[in-house]
ZALOBA-324786 format. One record per residue (C-alpha): residue number from 1; residue in three letters; x, y, z. Coordinates in pm, 1 decimal. Layout:
<nodes>
pos->NUM code->ALA xx->X yy->Y zz->Z
...
</nodes>
This chain:
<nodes>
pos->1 code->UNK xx->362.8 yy->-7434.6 zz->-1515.3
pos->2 code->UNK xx->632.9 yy->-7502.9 zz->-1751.5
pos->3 code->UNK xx->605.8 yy->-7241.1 zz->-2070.5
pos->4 code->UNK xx->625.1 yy->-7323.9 zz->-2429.5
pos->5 code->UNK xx->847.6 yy->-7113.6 zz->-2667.2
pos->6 code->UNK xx->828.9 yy->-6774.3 zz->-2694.4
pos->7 code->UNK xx->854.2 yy->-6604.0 zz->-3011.0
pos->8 code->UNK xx->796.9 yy->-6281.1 zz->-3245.0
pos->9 code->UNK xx->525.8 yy->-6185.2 zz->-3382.3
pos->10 code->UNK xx->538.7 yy->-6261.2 zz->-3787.8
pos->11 code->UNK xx->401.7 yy->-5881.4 zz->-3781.5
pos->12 code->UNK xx->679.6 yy->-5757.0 zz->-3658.3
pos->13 code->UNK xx->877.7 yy->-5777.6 zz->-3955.7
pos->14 code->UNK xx->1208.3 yy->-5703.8 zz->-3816.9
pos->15 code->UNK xx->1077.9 yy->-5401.9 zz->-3615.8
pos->16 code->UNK xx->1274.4 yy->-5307.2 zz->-3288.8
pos->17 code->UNK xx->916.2 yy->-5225.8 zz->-3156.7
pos->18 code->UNK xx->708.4 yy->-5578.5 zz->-3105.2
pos->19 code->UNK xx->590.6 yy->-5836.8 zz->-2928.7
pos->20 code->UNK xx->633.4 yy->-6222.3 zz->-2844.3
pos->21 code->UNK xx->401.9 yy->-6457.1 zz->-2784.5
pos->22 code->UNK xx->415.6 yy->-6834.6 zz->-2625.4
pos->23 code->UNK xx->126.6 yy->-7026.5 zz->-2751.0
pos->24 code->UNK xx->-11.4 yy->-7336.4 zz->-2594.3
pos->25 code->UNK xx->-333.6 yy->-7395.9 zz->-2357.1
pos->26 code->UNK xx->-266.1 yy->-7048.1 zz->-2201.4
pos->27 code->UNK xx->-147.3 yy->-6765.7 zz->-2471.5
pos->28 code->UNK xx->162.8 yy->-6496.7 zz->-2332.6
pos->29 code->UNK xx->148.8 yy->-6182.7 zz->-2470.8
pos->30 code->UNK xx->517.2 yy->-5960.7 zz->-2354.5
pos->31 code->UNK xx->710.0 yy->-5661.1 zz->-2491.8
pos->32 code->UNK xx->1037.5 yy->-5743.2 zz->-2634.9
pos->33 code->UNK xx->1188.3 yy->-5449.7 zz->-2468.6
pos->34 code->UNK xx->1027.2 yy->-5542.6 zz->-2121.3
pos->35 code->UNK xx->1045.2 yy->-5909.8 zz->-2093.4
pos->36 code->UNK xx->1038.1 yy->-5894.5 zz->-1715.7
pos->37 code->UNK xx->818.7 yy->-5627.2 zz->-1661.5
pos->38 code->UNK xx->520.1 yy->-5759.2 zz->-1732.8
pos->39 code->UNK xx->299.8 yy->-6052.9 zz->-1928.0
pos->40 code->UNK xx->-38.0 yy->-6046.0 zz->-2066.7
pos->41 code->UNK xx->-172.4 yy->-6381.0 zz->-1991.6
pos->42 code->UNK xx->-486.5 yy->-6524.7 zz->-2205.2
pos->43 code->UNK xx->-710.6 yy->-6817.9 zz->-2243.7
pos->44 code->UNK xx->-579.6 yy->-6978.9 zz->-2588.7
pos->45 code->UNK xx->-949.2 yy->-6993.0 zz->-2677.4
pos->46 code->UNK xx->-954.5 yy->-6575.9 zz->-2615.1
pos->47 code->UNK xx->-661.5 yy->-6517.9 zz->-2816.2
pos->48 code->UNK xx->-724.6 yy->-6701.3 zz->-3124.2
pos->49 code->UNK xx->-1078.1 yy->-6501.3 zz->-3101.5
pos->50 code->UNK xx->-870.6 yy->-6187.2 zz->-3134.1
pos->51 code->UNK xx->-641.5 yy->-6310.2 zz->-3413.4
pos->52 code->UNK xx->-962.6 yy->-6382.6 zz->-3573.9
pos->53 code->UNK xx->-1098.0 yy->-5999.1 zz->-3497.0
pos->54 code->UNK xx->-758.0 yy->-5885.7 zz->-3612.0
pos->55 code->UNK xx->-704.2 yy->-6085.1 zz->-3964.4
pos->56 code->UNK xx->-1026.8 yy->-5984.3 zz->-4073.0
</nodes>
């Protein structure tokens, strides 16, 4: 499965302490400070349901 872009959260403002995210049918959720440590993998369907939560 090929990936789409990742990039920084617009929250992050700059911050040394954030994440990035790679939208597309399945949603990757990493620390910028541990890109190969770990991913958070979500259903794009799930994730825009917590952006939703989130920007309330």
């Amino acid at each position: 499965m090929q990936r789409q872009h990742w990039h920084k959260s617009s929250y992050s403002s700059g911050s040394q302490n954030c994440v990035e995210v790679s939208e597309g049918r399945t949603t990757g959720v990493r620390d910028t400070q541990n890109r190969a440590q770990a991913e958070l993998n979500l259903p794009a369907h799930e994730w825009n349901a917590l952006l939703s939560v989130l920007t309330r």
